[in-house]
C-alpha atoms as an extended CHARMM CRD file, in Angstrom:
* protein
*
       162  EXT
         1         1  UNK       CA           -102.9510000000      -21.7080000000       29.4260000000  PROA      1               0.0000000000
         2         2  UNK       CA           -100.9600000000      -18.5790000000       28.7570000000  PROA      2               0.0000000000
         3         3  UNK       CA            -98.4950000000      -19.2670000000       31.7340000000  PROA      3               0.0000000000
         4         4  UNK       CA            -97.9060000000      -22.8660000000       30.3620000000  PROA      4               0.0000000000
         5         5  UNK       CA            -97.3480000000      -21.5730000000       26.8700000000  PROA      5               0.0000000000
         6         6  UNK       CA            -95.0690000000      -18.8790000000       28.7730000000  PROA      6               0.0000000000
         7         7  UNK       CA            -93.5540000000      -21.6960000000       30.7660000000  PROA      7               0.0000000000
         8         8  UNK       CA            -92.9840000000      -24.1670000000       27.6910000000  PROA      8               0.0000000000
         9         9  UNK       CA            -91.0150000000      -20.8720000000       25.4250000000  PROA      9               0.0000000000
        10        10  UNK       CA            -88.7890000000      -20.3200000000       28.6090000000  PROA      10              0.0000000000
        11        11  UNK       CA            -87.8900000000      -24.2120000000       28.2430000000  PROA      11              0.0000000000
        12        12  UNK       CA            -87.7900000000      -24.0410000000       24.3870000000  PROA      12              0.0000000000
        13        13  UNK       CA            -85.1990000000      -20.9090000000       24.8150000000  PROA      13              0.0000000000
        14        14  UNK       CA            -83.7210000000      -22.6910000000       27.4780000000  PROA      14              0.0000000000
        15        15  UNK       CA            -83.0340000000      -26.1940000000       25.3230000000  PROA      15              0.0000000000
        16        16  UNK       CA            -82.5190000000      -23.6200000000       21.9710000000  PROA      16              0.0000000000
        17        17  UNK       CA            -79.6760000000      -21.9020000000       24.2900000000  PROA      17              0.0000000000
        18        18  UNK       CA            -78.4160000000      -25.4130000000       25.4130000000  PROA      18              0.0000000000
        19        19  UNK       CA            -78.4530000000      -26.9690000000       21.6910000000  PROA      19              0.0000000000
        20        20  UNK       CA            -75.9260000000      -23.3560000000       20.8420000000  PROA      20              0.0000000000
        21        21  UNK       CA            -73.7650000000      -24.2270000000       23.8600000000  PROA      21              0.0000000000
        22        22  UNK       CA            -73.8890000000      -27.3770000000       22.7240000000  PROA      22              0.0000000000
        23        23  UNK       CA            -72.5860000000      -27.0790000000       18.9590000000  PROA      23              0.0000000000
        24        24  UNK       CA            -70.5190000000      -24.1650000000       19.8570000000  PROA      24              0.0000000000
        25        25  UNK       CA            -68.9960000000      -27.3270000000       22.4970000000  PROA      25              0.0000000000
        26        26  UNK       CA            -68.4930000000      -29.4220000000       19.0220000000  PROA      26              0.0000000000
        27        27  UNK       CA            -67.1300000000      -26.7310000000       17.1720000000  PROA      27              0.0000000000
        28        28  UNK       CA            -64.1220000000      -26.0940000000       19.9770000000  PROA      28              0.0000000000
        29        29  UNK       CA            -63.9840000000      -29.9430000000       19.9290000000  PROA      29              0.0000000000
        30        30  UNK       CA            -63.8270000000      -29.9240000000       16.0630000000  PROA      30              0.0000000000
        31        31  UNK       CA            -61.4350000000      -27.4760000000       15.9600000000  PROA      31              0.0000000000
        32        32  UNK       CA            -59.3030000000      -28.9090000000       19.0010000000  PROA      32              0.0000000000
        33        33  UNK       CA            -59.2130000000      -32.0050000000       16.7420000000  PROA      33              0.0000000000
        34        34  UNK       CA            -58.5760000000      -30.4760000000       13.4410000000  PROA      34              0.0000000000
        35        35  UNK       CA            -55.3060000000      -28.7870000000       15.2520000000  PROA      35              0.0000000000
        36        36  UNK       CA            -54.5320000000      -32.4470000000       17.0100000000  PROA      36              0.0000000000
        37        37  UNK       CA            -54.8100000000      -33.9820000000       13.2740000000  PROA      37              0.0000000000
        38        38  UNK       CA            -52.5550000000      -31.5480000000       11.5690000000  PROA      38              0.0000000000
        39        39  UNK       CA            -50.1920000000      -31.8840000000       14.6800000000  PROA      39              0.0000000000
        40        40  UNK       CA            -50.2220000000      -35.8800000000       14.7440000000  PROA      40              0.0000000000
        41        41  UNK       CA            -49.2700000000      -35.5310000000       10.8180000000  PROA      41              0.0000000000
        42        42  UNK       CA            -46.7410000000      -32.9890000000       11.6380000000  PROA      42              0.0000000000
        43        43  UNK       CA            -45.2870000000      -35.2800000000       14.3130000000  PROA      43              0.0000000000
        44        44  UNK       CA            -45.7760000000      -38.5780000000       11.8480000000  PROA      44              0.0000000000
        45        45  UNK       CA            -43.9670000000      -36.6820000000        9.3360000000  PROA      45              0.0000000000
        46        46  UNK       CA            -41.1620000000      -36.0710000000       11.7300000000  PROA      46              0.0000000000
        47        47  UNK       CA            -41.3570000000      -39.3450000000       13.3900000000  PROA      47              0.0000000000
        48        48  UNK       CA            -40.6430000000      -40.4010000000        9.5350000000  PROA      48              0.0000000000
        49        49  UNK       CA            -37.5660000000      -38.6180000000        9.1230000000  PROA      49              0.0000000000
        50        50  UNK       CA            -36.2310000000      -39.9360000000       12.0520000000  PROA      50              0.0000000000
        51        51  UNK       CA            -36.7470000000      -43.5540000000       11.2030000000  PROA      51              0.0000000000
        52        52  UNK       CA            -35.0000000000      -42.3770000000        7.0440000000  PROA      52              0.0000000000
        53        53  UNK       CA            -32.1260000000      -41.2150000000        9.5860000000  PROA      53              0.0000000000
        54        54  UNK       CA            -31.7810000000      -44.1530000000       11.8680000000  PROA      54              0.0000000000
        55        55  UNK       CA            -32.1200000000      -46.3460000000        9.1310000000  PROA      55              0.0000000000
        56        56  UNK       CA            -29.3530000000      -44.2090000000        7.1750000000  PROA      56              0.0000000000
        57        57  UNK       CA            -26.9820000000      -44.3190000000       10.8060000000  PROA      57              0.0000000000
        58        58  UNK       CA            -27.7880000000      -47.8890000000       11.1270000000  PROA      58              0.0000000000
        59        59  UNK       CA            -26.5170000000      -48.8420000000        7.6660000000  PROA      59              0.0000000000
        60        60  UNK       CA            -23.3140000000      -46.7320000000        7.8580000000  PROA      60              0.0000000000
        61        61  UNK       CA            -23.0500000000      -48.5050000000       11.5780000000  PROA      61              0.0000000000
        62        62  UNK       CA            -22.7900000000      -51.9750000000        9.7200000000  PROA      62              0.0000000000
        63        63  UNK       CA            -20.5570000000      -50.4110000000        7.1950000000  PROA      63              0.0000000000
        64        64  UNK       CA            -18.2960000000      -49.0930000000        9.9900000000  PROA      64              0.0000000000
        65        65  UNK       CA            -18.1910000000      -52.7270000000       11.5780000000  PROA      65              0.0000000000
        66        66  UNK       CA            -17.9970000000      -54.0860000000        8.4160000000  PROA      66              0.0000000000
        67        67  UNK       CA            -14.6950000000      -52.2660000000        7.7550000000  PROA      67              0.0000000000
        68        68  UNK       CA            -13.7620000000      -52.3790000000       11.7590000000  PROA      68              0.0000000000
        69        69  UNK       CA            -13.9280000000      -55.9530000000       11.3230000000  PROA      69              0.0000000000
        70        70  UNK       CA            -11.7860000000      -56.2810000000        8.1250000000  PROA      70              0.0000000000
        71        71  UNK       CA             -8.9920000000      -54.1310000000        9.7550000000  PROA      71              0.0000000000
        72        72  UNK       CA             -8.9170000000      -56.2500000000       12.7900000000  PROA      72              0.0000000000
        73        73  UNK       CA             -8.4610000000      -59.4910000000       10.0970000000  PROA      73              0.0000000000
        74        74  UNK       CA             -5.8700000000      -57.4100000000        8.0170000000  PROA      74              0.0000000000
        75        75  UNK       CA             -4.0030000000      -56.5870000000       11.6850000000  PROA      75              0.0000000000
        76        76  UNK       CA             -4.1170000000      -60.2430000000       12.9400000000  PROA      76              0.0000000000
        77        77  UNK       CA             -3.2580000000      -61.0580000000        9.8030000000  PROA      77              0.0000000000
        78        78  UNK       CA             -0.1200000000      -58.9860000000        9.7860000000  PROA      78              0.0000000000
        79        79  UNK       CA              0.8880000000      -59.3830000000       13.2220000000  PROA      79              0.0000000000
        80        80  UNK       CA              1.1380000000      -63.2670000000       13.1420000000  PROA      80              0.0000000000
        81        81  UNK       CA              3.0010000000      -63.2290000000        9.3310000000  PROA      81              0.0000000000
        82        82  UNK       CA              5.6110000000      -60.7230000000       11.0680000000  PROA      82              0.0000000000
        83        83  UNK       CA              5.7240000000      -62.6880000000       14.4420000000  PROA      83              0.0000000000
        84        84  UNK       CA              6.2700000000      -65.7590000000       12.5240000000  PROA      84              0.0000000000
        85        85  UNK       CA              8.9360000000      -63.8200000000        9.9380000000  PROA      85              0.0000000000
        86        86  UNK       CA             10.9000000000      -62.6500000000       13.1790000000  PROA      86              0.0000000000
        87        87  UNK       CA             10.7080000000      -65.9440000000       14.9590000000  PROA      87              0.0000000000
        88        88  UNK       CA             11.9900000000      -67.3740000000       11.9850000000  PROA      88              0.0000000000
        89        89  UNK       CA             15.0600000000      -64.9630000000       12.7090000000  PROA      89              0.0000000000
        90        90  UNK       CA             15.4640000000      -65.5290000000       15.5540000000  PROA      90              0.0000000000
        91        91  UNK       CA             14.8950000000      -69.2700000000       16.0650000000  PROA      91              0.0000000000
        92        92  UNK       CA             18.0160000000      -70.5420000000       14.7530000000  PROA      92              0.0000000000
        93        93  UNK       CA             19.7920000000      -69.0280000000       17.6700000000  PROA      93              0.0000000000
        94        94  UNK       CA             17.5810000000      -70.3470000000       20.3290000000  PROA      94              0.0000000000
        95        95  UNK       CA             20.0480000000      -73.4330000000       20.0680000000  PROA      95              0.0000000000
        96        96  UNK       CA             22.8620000000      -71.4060000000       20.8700000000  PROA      96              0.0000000000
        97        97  UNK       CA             24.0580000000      -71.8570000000       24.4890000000  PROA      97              0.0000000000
        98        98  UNK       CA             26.4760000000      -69.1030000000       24.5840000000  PROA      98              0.0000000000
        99        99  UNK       CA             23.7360000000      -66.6510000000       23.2330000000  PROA      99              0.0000000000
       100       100  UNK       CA             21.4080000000      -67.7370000000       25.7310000000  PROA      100             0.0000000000
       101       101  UNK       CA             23.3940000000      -67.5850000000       28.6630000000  PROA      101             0.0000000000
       102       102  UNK       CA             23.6240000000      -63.5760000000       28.0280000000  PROA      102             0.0000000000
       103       103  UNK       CA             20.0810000000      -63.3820000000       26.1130000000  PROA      103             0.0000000000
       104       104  UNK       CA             17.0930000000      -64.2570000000       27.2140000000  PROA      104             0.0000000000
       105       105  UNK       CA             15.1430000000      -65.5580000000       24.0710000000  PROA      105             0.0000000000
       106       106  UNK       CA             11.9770000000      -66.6310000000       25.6720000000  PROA      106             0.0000000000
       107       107  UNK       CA              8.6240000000      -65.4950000000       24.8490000000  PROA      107             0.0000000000
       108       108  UNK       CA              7.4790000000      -63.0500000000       26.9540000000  PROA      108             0.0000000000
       109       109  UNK       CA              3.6480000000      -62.0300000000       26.4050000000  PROA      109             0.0000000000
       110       110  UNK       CA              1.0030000000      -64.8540000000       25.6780000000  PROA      110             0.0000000000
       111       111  UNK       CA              0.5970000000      -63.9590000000       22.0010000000  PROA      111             0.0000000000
       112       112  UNK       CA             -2.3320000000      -65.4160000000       21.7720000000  PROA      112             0.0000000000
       113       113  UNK       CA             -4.2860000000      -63.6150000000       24.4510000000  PROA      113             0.0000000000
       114       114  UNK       CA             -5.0200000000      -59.6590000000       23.1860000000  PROA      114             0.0000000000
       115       115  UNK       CA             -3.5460000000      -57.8130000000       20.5140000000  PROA      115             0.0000000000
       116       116  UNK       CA             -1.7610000000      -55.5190000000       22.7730000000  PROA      116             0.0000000000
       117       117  UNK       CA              0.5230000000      -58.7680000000       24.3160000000  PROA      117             0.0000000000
       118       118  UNK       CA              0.8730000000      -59.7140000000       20.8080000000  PROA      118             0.0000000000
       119       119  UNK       CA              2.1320000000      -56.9070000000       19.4400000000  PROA      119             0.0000000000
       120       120  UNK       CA              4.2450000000      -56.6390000000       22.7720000000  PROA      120             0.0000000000
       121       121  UNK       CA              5.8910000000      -59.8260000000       21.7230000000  PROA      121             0.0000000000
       122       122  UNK       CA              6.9750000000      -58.7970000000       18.3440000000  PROA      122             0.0000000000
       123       123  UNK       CA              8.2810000000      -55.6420000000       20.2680000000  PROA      123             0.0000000000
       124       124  UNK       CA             10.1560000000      -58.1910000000       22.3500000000  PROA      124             0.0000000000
       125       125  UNK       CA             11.4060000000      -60.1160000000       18.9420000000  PROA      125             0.0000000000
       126       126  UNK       CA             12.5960000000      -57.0140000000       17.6970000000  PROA      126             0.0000000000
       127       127  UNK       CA             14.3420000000      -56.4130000000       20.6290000000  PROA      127             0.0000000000
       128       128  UNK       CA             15.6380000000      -59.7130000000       20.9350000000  PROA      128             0.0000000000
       129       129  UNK       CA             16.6220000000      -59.6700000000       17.1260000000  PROA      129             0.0000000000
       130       130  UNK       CA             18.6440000000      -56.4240000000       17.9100000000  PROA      130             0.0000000000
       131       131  UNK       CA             20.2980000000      -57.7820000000       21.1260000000  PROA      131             0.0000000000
       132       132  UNK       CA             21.2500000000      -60.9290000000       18.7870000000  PROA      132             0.0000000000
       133       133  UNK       CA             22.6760000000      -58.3290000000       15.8980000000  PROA      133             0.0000000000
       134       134  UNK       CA             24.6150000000      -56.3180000000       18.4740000000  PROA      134             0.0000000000
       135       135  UNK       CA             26.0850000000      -59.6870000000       19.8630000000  PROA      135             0.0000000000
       136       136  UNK       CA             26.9390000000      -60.8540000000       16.3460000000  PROA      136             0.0000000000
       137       137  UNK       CA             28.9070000000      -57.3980000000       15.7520000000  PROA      137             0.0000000000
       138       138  UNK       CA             30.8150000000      -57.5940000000       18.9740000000  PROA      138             0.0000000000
       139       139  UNK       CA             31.5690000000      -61.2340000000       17.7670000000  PROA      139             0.0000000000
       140       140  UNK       CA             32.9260000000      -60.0910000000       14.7580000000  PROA      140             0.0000000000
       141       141  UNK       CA             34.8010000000      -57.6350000000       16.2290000000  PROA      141             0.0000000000
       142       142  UNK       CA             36.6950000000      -59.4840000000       18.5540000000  PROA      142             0.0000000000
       143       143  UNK       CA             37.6660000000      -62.5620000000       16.0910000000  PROA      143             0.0000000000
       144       144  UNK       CA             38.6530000000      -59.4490000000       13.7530000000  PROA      144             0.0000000000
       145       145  UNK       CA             41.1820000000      -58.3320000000       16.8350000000  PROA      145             0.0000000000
       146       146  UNK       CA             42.2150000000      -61.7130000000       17.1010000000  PROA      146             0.0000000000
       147       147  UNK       CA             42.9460000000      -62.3310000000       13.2650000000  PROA      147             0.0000000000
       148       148  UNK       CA             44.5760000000      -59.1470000000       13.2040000000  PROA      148             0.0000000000
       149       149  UNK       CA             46.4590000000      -59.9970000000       16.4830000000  PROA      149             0.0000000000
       150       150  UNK       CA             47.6110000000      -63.8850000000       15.0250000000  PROA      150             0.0000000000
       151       151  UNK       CA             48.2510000000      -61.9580000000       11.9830000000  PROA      151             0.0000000000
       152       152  UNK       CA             50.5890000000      -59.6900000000       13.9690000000  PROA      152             0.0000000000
       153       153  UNK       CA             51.7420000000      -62.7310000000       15.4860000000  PROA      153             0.0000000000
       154       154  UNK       CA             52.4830000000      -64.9510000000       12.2110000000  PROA      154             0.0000000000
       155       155  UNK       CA             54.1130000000      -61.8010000000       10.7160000000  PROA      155             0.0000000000
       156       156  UNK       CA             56.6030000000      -61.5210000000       13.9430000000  PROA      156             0.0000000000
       157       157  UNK       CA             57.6430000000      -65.5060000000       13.9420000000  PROA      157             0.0000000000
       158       158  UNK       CA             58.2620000000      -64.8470000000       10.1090000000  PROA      158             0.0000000000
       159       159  UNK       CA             60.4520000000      -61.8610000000       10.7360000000  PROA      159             0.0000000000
       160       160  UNK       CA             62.2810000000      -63.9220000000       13.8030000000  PROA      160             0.0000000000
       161       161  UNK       CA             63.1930000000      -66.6110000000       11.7390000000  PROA      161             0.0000000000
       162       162  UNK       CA             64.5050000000      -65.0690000000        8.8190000000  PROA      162             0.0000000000
């Protein structure tokens, strides 16, 4: 009987030795998870933040194309009042065949197809407006050399016949 009772405290030290492994196991585990907890709020926390912040950057984004948006109205806006202001210049002279046979007053970008042809065109306007200026001036300066050559003229026939 001894050697069982000897036999059943070896298996009662044995199962008292696994139950210590066994809660020392759950403490490690506890702890492991208390650590895992405290990070996962740490990372929630931060995770947080991040969502204040793209929530911020989000709302300034739609402010930004908000304000994108009303510049590109404003430009269009602007570029077809001064494209129609300078064809408005310019059109009367589009009937002119003399001007035409030296200028060339046809459009030259598709307005209507990206804002770089269209502000290309009212480059070309302004250039065509200037050509048309510079041919006006030349104009005026000749029939100023011929008034002040008939002049010289009328003043000569007066002189001869006096």
């Amino acid at each position: 009987m001894r050697e069982r009772s000897d036999i059943l405290e070896g298996e009662v030290k044995k199962v008292h030795k696994i139950k210590e492994d066994i809660v020392e196991d759950f403490k490690q585990v506890k702890g492991g998870l208390t650590k895992t907890e405290f990070e996962m709020t740490e990372l929630n926390l931060a995770n947080e933040e991040i969502r204040k912040e793209n929530v911020t950057l989000r709302e300034q984004l739609n402010t930004t194309k908000s304000a994108y948006q009303e510049l590109e109205t404003e430009y269009n806006r602007v570029t077809i009042e001064t494209y129609n202001l300078l064809y408005n210049i310019r059109h009367p002279f589009d009937s002119n065949v003399k001007l035409t046979a030296s200028l060339n007053l046809q459009p030259r970008f598709d307005f209507h197809t990206d804002r770089y042809h269209s502000l290309l065109e009212v480059a070309s306007m302004l250039g065509d407006i200037t050509n048309l200026l510079n041919f006006e001036v030349k104009n005026v300066h000749l029939k100023d050399a011929q008034i002040t050559e008939l002049q010289q003229t009328i003043t000569q026939m007066q002189e001869e016949h006096r």
